[in-house]
Biopython code that builds the backbone (N, CA, C, O; Angstrom):
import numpy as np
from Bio.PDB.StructureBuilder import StructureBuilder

atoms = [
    (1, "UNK", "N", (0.827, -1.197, 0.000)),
    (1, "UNK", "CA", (0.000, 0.000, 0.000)),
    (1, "UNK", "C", (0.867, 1.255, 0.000)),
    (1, "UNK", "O", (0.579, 2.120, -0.827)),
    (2, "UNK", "N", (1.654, 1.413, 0.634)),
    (2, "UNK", "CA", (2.639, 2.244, 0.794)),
    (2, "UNK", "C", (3.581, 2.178, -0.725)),
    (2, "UNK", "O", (4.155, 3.227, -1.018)),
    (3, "UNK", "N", (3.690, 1.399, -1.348)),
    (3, "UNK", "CA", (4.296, 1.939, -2.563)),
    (3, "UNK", "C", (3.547, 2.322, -3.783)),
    (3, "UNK", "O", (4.092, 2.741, -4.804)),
    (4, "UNK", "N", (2.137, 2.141, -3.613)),
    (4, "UNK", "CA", (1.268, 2.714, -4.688)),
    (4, "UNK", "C", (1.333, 4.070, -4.354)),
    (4, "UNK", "O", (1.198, 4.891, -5.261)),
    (5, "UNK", "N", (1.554, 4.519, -2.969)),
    (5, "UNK", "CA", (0.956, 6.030, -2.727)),
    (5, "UNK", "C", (2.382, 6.563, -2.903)),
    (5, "UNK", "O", (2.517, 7.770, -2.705)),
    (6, "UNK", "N", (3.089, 6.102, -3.124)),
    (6, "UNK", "CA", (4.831, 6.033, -3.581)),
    (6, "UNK", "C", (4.714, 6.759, -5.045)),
    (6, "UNK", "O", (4.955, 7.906, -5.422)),
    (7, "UNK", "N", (4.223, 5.545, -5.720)),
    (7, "UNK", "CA", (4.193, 5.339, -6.863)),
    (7, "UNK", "C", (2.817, 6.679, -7.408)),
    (7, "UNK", "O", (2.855, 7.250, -8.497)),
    (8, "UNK", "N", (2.072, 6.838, -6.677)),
    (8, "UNK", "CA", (0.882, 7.627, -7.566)),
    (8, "UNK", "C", (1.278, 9.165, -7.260)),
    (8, "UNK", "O", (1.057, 10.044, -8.093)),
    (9, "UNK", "N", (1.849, 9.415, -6.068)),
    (9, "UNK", "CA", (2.727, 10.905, -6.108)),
    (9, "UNK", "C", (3.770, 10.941, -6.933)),
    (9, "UNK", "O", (3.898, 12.024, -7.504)),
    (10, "UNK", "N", (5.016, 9.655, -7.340)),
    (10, "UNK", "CA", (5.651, 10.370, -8.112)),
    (10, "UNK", "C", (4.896, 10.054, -9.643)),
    (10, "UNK", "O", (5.790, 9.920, -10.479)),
    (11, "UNK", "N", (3.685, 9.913, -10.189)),
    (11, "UNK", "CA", (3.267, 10.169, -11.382)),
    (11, "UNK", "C", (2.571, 11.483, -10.908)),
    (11, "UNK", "O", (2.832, 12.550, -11.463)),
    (12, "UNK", "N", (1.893, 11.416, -10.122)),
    (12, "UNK", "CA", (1.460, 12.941, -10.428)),
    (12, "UNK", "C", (2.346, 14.174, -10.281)),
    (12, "UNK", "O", (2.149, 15.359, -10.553)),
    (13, "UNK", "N", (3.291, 13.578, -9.810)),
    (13, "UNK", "CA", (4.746, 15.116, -9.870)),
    (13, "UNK", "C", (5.042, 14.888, -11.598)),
    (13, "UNK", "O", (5.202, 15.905, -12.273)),
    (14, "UNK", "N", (5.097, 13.727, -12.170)),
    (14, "UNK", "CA", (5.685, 13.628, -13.591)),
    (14, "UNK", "C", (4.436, 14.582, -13.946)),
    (14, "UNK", "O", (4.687, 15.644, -14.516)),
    (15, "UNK", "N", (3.059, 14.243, -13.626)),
    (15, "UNK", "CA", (2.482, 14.598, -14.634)),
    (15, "UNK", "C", (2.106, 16.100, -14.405)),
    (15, "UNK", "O", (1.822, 16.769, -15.399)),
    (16, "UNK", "N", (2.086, 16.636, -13.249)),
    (16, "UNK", "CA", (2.308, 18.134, -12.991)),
    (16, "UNK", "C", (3.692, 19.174, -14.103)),
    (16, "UNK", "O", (3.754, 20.283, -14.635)),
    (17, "UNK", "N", (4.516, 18.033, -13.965)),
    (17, "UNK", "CA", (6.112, 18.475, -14.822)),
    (17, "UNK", "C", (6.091, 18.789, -16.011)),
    (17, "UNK", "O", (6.504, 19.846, -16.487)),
    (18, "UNK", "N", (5.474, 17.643, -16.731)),
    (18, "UNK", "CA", (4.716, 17.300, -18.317)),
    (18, "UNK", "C", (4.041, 18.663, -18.656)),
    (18, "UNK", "O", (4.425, 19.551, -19.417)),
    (19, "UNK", "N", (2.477, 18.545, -17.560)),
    (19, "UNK", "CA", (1.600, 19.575, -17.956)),
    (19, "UNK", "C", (2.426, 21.831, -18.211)),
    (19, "UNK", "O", (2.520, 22.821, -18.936)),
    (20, "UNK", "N", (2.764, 21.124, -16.765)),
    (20, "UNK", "CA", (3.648, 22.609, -16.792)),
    (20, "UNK", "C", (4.429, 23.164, -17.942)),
    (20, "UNK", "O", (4.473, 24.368, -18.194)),
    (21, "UNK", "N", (5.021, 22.268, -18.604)),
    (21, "UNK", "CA", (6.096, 22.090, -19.207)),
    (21, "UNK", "C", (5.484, 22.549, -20.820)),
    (21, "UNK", "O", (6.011, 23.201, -21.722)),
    (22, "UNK", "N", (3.817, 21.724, -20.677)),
    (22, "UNK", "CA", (3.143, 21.775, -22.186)),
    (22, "UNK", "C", (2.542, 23.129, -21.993)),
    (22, "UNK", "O", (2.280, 23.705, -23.049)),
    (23, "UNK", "N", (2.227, 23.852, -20.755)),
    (23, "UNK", "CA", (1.417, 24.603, -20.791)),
    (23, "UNK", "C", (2.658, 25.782, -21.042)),
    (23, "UNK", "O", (2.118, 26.704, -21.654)),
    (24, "UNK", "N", (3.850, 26.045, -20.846)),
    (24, "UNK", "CA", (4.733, 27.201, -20.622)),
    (24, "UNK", "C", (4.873, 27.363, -22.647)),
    (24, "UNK", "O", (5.034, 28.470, -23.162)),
    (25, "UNK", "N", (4.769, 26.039, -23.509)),
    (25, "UNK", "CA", (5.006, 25.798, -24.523)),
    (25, "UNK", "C", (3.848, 26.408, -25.218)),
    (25, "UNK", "O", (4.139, 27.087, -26.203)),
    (26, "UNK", "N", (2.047, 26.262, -24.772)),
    (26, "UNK", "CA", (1.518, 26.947, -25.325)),
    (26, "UNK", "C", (1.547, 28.212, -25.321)),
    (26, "UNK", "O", (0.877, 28.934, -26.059)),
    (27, "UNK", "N", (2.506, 28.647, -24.298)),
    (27, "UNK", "CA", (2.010, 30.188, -24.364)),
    (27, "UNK", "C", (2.871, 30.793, -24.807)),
    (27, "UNK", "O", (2.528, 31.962, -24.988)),
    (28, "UNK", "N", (4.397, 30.482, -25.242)),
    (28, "UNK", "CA", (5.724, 30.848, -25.554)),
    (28, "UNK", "C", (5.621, 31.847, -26.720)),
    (28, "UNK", "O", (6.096, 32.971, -26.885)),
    (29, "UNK", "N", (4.605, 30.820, -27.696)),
    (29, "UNK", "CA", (4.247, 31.923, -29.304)),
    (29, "UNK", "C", (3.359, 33.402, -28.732)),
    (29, "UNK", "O", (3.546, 34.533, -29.179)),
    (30, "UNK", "N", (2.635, 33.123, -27.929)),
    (30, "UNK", "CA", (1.934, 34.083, -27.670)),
    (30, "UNK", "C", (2.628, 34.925, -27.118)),
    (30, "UNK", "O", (2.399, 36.073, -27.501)),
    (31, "UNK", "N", (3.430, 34.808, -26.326)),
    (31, "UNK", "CA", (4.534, 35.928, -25.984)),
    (31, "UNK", "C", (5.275, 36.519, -26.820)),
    (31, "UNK", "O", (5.355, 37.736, -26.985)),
    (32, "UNK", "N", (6.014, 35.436, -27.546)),
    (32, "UNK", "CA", (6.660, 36.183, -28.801)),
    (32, "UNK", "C", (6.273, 37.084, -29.818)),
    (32, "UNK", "O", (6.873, 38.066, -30.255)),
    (33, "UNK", "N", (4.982, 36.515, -30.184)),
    (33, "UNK", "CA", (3.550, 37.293, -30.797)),
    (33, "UNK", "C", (3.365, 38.615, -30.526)),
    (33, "UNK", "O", (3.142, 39.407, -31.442)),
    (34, "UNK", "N", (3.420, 38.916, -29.524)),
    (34, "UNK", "CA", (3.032, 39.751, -28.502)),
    (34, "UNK", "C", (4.127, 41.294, -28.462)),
    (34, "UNK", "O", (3.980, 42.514, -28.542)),
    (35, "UNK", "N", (5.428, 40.130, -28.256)),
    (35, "UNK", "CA", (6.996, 41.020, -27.605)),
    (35, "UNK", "C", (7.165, 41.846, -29.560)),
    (35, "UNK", "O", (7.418, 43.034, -29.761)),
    (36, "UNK", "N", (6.909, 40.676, -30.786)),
    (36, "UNK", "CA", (6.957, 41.566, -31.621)),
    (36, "UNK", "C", (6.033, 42.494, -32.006)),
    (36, "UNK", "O", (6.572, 43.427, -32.602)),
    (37, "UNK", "N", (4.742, 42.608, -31.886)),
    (37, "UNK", "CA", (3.753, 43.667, -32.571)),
    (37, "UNK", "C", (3.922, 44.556, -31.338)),
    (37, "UNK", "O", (3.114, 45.478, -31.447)),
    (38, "UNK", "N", (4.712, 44.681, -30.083)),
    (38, "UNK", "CA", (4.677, 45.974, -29.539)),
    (38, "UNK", "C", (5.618, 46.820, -29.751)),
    (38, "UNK", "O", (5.580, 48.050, -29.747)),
    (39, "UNK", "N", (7.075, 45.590, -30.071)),
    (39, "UNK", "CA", (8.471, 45.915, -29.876)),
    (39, "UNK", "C", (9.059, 45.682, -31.921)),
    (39, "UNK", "O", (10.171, 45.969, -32.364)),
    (40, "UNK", "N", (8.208, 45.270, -32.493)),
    (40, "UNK", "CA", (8.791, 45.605, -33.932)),
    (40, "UNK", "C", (9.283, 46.858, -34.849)),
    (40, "UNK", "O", (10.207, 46.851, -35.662)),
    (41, "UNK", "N", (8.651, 47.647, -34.594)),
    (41, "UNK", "CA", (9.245, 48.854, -35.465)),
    (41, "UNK", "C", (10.451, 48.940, -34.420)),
    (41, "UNK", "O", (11.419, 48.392, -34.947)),
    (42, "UNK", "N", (10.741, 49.366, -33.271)),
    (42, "UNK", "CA", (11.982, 49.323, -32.966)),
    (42, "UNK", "C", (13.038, 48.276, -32.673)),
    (42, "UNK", "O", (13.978, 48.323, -31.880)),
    (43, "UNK", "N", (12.670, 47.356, -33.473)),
    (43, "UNK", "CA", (13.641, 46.127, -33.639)),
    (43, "UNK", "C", (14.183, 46.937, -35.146)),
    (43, "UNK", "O", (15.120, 47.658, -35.489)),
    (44, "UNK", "N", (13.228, 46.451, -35.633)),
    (44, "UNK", "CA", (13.587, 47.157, -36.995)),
    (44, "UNK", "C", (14.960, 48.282, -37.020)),
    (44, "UNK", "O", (16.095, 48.077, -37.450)),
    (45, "UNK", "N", (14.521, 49.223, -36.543)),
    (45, "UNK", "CA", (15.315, 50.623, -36.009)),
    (45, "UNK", "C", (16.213, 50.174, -36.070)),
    (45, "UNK", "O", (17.046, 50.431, -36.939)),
    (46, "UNK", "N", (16.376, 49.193, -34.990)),
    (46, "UNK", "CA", (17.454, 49.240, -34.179)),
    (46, "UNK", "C", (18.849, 48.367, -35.451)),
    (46, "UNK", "O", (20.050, 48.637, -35.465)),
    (47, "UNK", "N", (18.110, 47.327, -36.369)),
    (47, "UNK", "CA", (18.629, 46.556, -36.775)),
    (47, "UNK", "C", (19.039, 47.343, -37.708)),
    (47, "UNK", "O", (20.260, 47.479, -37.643)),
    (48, "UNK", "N", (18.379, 48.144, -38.867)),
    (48, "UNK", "CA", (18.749, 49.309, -39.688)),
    (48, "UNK", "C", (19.910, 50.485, -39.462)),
    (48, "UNK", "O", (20.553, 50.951, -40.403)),
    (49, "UNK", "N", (20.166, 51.100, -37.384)),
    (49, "UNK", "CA", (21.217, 51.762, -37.544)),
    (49, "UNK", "C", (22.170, 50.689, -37.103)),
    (49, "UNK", "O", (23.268, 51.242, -37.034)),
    (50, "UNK", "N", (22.309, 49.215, -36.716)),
    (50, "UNK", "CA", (23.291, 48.639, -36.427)),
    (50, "UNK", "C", (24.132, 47.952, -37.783)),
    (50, "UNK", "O", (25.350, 47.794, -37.861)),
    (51, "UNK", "N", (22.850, 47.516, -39.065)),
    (51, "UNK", "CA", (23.405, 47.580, -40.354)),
    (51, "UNK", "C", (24.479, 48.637, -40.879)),
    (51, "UNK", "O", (25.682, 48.487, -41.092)),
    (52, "UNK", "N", (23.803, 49.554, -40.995)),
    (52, "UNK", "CA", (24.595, 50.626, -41.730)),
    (52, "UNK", "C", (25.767, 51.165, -40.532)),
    (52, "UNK", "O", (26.617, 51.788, -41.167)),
    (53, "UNK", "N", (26.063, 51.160, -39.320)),
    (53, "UNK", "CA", (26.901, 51.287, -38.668)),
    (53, "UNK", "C", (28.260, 50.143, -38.905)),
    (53, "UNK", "O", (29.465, 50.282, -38.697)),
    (54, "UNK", "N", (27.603, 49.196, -39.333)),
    (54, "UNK", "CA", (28.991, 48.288, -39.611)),
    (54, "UNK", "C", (29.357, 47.930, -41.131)),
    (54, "UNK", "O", (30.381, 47.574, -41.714)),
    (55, "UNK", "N", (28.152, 48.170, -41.461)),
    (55, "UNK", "CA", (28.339, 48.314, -43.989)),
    (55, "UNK", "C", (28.606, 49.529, -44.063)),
    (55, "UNK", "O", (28.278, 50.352, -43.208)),
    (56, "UNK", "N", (29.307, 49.806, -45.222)),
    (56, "UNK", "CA", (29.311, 50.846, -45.742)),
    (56, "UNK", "C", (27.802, 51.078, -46.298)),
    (56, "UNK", "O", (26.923, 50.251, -46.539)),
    (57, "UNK", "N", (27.810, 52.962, -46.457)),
    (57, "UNK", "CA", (26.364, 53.046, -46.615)),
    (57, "UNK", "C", (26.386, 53.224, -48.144)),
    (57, "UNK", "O", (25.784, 54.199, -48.596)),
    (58, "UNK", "N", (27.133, 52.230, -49.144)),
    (58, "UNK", "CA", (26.668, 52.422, -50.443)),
    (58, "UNK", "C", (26.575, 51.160, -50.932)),
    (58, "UNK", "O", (26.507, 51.014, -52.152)),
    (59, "UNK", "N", (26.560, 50.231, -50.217)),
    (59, "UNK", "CA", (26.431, 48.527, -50.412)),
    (59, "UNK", "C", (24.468, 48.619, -50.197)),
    (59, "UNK", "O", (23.801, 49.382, -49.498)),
    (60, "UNK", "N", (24.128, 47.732, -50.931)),
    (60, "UNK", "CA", (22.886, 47.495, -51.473)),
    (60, "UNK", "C", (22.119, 46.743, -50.004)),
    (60, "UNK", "O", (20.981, 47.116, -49.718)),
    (61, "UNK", "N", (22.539, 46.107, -49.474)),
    (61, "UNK", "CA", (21.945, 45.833, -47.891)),
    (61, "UNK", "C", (21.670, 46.624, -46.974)),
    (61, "UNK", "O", (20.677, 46.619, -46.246)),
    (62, "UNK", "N", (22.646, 47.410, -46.984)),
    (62, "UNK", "CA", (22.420, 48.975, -46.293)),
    (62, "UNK", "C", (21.074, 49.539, -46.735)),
    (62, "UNK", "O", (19.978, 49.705, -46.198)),
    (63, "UNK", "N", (21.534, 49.736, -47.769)),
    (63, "UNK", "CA", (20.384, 50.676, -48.565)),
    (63, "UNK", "C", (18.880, 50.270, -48.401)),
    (63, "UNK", "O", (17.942, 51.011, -48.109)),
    (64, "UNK", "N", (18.862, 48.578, -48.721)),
    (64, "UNK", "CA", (17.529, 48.188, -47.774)),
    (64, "UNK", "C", (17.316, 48.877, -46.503)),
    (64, "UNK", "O", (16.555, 49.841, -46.412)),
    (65, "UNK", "N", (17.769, 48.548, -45.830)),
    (65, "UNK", "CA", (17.657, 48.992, -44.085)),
    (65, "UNK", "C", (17.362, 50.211, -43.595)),
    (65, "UNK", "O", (16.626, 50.469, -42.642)),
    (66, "UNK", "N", (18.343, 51.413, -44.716)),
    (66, "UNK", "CA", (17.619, 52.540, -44.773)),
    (66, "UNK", "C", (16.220, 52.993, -45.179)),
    (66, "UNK", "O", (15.410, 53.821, -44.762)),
    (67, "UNK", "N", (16.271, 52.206, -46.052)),
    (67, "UNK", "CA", (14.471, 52.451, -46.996)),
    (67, "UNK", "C", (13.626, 52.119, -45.667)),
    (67, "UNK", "O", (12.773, 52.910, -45.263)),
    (68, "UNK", "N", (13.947, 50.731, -44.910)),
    (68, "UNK", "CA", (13.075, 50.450, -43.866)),
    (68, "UNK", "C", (12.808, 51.351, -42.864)),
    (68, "UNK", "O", (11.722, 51.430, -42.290)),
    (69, "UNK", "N", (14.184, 52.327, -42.543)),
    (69, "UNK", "CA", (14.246, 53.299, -41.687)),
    (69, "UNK", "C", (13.451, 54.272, -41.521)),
    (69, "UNK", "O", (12.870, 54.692, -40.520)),
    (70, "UNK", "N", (13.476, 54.689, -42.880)),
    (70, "UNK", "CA", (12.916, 55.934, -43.416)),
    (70, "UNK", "C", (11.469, 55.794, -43.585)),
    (70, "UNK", "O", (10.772, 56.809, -43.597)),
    (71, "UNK", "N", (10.847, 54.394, -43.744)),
    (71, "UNK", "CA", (9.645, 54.224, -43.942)),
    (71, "UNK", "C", (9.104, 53.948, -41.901)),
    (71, "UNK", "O", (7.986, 53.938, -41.387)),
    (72, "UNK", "N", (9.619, 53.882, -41.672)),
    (72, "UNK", "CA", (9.724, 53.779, -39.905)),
    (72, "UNK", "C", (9.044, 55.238, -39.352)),
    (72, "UNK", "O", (7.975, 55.540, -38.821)),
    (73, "UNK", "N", (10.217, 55.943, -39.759)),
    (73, "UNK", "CA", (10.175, 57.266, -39.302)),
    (73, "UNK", "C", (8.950, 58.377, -39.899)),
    (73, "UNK", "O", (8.351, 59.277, -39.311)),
    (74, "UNK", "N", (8.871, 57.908, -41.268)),
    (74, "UNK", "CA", (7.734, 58.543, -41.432)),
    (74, "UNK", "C", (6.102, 58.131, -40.861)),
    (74, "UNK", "O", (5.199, 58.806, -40.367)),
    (75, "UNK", "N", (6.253, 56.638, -41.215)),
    (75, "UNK", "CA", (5.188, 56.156, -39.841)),
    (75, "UNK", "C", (4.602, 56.811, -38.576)),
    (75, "UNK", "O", (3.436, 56.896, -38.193)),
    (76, "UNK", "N", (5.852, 57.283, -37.999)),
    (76, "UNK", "CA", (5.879, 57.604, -36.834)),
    (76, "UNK", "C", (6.047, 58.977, -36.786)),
    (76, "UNK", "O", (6.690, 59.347, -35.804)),
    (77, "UNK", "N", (5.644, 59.915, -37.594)),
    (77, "UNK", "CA", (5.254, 60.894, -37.913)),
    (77, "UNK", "C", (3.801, 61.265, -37.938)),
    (77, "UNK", "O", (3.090, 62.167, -37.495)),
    (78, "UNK", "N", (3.666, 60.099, -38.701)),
    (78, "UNK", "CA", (1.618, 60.379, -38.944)),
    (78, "UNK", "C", (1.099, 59.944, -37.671)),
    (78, "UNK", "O", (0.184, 60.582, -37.149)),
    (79, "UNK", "N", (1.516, 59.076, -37.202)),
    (79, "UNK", "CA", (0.966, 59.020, -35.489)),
    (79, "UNK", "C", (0.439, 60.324, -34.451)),
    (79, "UNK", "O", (0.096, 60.091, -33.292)),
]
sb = StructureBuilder()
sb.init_structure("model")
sb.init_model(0)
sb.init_chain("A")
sb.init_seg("    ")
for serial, (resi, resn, name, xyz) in enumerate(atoms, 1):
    if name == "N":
        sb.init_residue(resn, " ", resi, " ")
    sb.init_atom(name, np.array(xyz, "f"), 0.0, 1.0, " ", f" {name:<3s}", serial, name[0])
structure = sb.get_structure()
């Protein structure tokens, strides 16, 4: 008797572990989801002056990053 109640606490610690474990997993996208539509335009930003801070600014990658910049900033103008 004593090792079923052994045995049925440590499944329900597994299965507390499991659940926890599935539940931290459903919500992970939703965070991420989340961290980008608040925190994206200044990812962006940020990635655009750290581009062109280390390319030269007449290489064609740059020049993306700026366009993104610039379309950033005017965004955030009409606001």
């Amino acid at each position: 008797m004593h090792m079923l109640k052994i045995l049925a606490l440590d499944l329900l610690r597994i299965g507390c572990a499991v659940g926890g474990f599935l539940y931290l997993m459903l919500w992970l996208p939703v965070f991420i989801a989340l961290f980008l539509c608040l925190f994206l335009e200044e990812v962006l930003d940020l990635t655009a002056r750290v581009c062109c801070f280390l390319l030269d600014r007449g290489t064609r990658g740059c020049w993306l990053f700026d366009r993104v910049a610039d379309w950033l900033e005017k965004r955030r103008k009409l606001k």
